[in-house]
C-alpha positions in Angstrom: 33.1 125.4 108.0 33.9 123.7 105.0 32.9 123.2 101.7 32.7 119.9 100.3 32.6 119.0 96.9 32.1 116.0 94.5 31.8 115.2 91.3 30.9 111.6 89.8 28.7 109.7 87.5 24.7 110.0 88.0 24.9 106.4 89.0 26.8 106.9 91.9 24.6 109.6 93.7 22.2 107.9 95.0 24.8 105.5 97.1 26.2 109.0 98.2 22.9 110.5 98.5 21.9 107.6 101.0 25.0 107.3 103.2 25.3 111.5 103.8 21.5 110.9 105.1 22.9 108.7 107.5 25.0 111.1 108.7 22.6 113.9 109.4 23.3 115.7 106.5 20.2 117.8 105.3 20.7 119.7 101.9 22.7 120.0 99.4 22.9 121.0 95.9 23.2 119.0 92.7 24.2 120.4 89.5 24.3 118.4 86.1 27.9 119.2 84.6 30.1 117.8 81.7 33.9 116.5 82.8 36.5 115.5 79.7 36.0 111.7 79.1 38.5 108.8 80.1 38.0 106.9 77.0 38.2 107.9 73.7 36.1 110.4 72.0 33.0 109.8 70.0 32.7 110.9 66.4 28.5 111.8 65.5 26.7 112.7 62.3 24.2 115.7 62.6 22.3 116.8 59.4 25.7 115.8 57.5 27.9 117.6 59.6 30.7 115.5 62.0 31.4 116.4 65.4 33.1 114.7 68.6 31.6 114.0 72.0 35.0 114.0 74.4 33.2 114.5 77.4 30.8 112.4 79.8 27.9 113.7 82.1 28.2 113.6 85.7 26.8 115.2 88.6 28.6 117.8 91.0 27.8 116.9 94.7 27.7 120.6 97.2 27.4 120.5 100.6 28.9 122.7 103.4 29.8 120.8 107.0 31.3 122.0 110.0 34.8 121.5 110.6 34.4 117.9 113.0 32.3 116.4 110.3 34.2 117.0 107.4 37.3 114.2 107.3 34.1 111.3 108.1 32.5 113.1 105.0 35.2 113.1 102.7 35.9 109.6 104.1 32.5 107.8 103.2 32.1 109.7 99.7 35.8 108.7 98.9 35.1 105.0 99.6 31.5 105.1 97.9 33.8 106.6 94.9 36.2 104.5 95.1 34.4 100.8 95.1 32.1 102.2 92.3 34.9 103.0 89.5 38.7 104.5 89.5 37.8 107.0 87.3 34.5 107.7 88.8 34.9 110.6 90.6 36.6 113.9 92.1 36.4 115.0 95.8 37.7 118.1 97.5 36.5 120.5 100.2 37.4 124.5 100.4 37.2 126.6 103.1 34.0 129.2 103.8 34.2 132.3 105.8 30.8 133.2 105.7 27.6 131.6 105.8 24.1 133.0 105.6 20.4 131.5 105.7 19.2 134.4 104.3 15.2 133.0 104.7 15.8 133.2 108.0 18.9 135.6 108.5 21.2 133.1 110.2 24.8 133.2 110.6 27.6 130.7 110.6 27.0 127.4 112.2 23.7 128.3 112.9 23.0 128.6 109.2 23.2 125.2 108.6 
């Protein structure tokens, strides 16, 4: 099993979102998160005090696969990525050892 992650701009996830339910995929998990920004930094005014916005929100994408699915994953959320910006996004996937439902007290493969 493997666990694939992605991380990209709140535009781009329901394009991701959409094309992972064509592939059977049931859950995953969404988390809002802060990456550094590729342009330039933003200089604000709050209550006469200045401070700099150098990073952009974006959404980090969690899902785990079993081994056979994982390369046509990480091949459809690269190309969705891709086409939408160069800078729009990160993919990777990390191994996992162990996987428990614990709801239901499932292990591995069936866990999923």
């Amino acid at each position: 099993m493997q666990l694939i992650t992605a991380v990209t701009r709140p535009a781009t996830f329901e394009s991701i979102k959409e094309a992972l339910a064509l592939f059977g995929v049931r859950g995953m998990t969404v988390s809002q998160v802060a990456r550094p920004s590729s342009g330039s930094a933003h200089i604000h005014v709050y209550r006469g005090l200045k401070y700099t916005i150098d990073t952009e929100p974006s959404l980090k994408i969690e899902l785990i696969a079993s081994n056979g699915e994982v390369p046509d994953l990480m091949h459809v959320i690269s190309k969705i990525l891709s086409v939408s910006d160069p800078d729009d996004g990160v993919l990777w996937s990390s191994s996992v050892d162990i996987l428990a439902r614990v709801r239901t007290g499932e292990y591995g493969l069936d866990a999923l």
